[in-house]
C-alpha positions as CSV (number, residue, x, y, z in Angstrom):
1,X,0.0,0.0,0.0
2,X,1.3,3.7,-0.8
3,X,2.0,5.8,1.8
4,X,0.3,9.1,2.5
5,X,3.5,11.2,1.5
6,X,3.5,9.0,-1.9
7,X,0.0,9.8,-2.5
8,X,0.6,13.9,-1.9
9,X,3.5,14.0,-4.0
10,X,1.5,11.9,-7.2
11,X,-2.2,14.3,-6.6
12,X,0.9,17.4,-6.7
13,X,2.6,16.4,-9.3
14,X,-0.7,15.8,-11.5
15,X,-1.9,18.4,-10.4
16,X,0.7,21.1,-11.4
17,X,0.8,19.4,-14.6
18,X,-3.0,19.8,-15.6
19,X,-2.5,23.3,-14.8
20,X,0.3,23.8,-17.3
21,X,-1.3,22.1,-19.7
22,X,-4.5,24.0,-19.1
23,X,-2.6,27.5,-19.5
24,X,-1.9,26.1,-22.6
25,X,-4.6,24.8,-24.4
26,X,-7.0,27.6,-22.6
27,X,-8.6,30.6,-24.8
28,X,-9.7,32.9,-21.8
29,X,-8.2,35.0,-19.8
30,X,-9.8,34.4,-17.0
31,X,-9.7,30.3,-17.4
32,X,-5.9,30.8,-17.4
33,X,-5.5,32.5,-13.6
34,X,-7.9,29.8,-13.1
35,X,-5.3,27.3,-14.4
36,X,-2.4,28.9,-12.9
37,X,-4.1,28.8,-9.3
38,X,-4.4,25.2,-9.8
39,X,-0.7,24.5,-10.7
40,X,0.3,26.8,-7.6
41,X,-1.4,24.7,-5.5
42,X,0.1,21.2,-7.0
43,X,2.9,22.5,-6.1
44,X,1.8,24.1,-2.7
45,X,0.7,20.1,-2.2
46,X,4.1,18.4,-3.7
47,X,6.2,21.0,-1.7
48,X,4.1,19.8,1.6
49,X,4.0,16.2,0.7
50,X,8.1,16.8,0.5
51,X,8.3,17.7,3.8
52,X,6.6,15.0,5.5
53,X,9.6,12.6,5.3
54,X,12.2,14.4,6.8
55,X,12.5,16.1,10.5
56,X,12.7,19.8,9.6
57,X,9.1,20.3,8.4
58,X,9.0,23.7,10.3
59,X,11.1,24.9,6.8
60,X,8.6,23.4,4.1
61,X,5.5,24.3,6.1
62,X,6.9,28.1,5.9
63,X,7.3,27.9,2.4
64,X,4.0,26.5,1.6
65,X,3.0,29.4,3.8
66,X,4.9,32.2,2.0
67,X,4.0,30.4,-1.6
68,X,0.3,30.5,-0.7
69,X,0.6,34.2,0.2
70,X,2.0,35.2,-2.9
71,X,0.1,33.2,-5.2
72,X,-3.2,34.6,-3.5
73,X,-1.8,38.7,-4.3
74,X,-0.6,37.1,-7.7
75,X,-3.9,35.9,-8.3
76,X,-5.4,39.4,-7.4
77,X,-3.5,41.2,-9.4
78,X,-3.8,39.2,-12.3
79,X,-7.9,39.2,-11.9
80,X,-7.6,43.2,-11.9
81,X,-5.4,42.8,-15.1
82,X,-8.3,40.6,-16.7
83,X,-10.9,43.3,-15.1
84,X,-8.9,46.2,-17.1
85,X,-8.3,44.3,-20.4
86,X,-12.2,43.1,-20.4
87,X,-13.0,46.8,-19.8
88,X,-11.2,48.2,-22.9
89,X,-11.6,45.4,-25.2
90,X,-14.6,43.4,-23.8
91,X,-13.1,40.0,-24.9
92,X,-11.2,37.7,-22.3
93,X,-9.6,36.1,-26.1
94,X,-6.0,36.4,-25.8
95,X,-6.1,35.7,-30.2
96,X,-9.3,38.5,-30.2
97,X,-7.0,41.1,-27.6
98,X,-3.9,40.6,-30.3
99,X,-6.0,41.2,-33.2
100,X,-8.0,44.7,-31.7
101,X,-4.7,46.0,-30.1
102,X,-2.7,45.8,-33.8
């Protein structure tokens, strides 16, 4: 049977990559700060999962602390840069914002 810290680190790990490959393939703006939120937190989870095996787990928890705070103001500046760019061009598109702004 797989241990817990095996399990984190595979739901992390798959997790970061769906958000990657969501970025990717998405065509909206706001779908894409969607996708990057869920690749912070595979990695948030693989980072904690990481930390469970060894004795200083003070040091991961902190930086699965500090990553979650600056993913959350990353997060909120990005929806105010999606807020702005809907507000001029009233498209979330990225192909749609390339084609108005040229």
């Amino acid at each position: 049977m797989a241990s817990d810290q095996a399990i984190l680190l595979v739901t992390g790990t798959a997790l970061l990559f769906i958000g990657v490959a969501s970025i990717g393939v998405s065509k909206n703006l706001m779908k894409s700060i969607m996708s990057f939120q869920v690749a912070v937190f595979g990695a948030n989870l693989a980072l904690f999962a990481s930390g469970l095996g060894f004795g200083s787990r003070l040091v991961s928890d902190t930086f699965v602390a500090l990553s979650v705070l600056v993913g959350a103001s990353v997060e909120s500046v990005g929806l105010a840069i999606v807020v702005v760019v809907y507000r001029k061009y009233h498209t979330l598109n990225p192909d749609e914002i390339r084609r108005l702004r040229g």
